[in-house]
C-alpha positions as CSV (number, residue, x, y, z in Angstrom):
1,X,74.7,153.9,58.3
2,X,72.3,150.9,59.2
3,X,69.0,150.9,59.1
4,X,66.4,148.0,60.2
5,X,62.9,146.7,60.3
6,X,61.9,145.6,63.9
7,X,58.7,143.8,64.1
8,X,57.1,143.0,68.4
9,X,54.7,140.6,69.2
10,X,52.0,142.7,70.9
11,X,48.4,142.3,72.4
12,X,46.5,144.2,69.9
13,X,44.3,146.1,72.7
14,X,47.6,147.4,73.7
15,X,48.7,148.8,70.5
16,X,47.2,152.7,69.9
17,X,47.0,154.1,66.4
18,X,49.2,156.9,68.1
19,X,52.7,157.5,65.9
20,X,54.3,159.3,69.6
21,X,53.1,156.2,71.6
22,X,54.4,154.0,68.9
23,X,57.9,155.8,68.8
24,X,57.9,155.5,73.0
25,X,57.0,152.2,73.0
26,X,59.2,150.5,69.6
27,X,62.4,152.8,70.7
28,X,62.5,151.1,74.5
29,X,62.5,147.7,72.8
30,X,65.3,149.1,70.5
31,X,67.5,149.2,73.6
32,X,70.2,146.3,72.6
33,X,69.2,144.1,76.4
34,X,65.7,144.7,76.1
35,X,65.3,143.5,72.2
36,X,68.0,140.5,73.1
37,X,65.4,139.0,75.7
38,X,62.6,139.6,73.8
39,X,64.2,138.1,70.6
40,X,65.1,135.2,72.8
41,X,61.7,134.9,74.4
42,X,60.6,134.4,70.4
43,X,58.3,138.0,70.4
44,X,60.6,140.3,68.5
45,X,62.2,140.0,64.9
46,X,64.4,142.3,63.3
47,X,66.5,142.5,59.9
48,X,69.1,144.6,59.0
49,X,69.4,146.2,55.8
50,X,67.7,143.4,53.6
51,X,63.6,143.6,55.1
52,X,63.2,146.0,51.6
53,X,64.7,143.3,49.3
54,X,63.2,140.6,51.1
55,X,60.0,142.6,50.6
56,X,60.4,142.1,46.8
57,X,61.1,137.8,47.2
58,X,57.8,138.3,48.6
59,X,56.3,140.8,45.7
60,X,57.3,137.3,43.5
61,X,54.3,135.6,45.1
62,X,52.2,138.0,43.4
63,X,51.3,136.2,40.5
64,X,50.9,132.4,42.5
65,X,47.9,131.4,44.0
66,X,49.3,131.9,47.6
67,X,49.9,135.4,47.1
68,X,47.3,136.4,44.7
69,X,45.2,137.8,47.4
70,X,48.2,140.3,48.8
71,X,49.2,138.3,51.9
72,X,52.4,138.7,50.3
73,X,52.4,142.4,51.2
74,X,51.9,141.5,55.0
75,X,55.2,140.4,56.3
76,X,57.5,143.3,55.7
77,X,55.6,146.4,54.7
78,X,51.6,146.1,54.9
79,X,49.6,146.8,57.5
80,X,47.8,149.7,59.0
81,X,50.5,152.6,58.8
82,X,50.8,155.1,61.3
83,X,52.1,158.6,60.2
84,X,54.0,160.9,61.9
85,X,52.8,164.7,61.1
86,X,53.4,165.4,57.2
87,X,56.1,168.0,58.1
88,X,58.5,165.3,59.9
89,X,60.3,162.9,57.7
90,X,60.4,160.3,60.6
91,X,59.7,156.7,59.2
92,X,56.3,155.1,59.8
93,X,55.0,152.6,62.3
94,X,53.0,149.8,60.8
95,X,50.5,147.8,62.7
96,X,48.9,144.4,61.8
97,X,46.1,142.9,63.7
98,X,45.7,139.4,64.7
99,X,43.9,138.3,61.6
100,X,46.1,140.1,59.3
101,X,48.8,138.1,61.5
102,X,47.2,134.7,61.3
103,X,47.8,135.7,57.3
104,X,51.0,136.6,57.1
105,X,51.8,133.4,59.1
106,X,50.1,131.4,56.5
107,X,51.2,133.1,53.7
108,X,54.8,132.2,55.0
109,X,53.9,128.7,56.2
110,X,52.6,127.5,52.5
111,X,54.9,129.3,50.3
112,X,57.8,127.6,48.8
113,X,60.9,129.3,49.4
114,X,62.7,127.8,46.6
115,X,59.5,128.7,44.3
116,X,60.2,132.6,45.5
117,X,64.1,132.1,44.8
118,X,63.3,130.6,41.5
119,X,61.7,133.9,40.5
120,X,63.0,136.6,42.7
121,X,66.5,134.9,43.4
122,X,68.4,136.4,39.6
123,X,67.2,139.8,40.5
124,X,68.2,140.2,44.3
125,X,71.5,137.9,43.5
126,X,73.0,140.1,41.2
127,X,72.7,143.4,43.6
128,X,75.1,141.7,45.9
129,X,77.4,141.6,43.2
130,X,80.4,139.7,41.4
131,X,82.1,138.7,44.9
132,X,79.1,136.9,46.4
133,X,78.7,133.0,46.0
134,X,75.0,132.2,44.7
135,X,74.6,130.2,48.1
136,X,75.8,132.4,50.2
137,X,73.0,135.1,49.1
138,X,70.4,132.5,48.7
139,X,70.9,131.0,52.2
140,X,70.9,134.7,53.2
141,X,67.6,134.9,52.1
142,X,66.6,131.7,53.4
143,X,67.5,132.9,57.0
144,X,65.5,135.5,57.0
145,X,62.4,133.9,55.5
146,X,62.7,131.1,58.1
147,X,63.1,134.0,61.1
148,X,59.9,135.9,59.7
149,X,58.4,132.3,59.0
150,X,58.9,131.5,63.0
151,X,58.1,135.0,64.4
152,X,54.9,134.9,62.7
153,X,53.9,131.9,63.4
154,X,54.7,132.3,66.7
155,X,52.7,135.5,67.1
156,X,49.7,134.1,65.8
157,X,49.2,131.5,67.5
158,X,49.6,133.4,70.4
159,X,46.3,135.4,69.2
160,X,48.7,139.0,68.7
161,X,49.1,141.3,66.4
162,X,52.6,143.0,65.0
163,X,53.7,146.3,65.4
164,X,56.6,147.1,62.8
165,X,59.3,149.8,63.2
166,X,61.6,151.4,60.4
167,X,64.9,152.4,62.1
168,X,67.0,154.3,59.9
C-alpha cells in the first residue's frame, strides 16, 4: 500500500473551496502522463510515503525564529482544508493561497536544512532503522526539502497558490 502527498501549481481564481471539484480536478493530474508533464513543466510535486515525516523536520523549526510564526506548518499540511462530508473517510484537500505560498516559499528558502537535521535528523533516522546508513536517510530528506524548496518557489513567483492532495 502507498500512499502520497501531491501538491499543483494552480491560479487561485481557479481553485473552488468544493471537496468533489477538488477530487475531479487533483485525481486527472494523478493520471501517471498527465502528473509526468506537469512535474516536468515544474507545477506539480509529489512525495511518497515520507510528506508526514518530513512534516515533522519542519515541526523542528518551531522553536527558531524562521518558524516561530507557523510558516513551518505550510509546506506539507497547513492551509485551508477542504472536507469531504463527515460520514466519508476520504482524505482532505488542502488549499494555500498565493500569500500563504509566497510563505512557505520563504520559509523554505531561509531555513537551514542542516539546522532542521541537527534537531529533527536522530528522531526520523532511527524509524528507518538498523540497516540504513545516516547519509542515506539524511540525503533522503535533503531531496525532498530541495524538491518542495523548488516547487514553491517556483509557484510563487508565478503569483499561484497550491492545492495539496492525500492519496492513500
Amino acid at each position: 500500500m502507498t500512499f502520497h502527498m501531491h501538491l499543483r501549481a494552480v491560479e487561485h481564481a481557479e481553485i473552488r473551496h468544493d471537496h468533489a471539484w477538488l477530487e475531479e480536478f487533483m485525481g486527472a493530474a494523478w493520471d501517471w502522463d498527465v502528473r509526468r508533464a506537469e512535474h516536468d513543466a515544474g507545477i506539480a510535486e509529489s512525495i511518497e510515503k515520507d510528506f508526514g515525516s518530513v512534516h515533522e523536520l519542519y515541526e523542528a523549526a518551531g522553536g527558531l525564529p524562521e518558524g516561530r510564526d507557523g510558516t513551518w506548518e505550510l509546506p506539507v499540511f497547513g492551509g485551508d482544508v477542504v472536507h469531504h462530508t463527515p460520514a466519508d473517510r476520504k482524505p482532505p484537500f488542502v488549499r494555500l493561497a498565493p500569500e500563504e505560498t509566497r510563505r512557505a516559499a520563504a520559509f523554505l528558502t531561509e531555513i537551514s536544512f542542516d539546522t532542521l537535521w541537527e534537531s529533527a535528523g536522530p528522531r526520523l533516522r532511527a524509524a528507518f532503522g538498523p540497516g540504513w546508513a545516516d547519509e542515506d536517510v539524511k540525503g533522503i530528506y535533503h531531496q525532498h526539502h530541495t524538491a518542495l524548496r523548488g516547487f514553491y518557489h517556483r509557484t510563487s513567483t508565478a503569483g499561484r497558490g497550491v492545492v495539496k492532495a492525500f492519496w492513500y
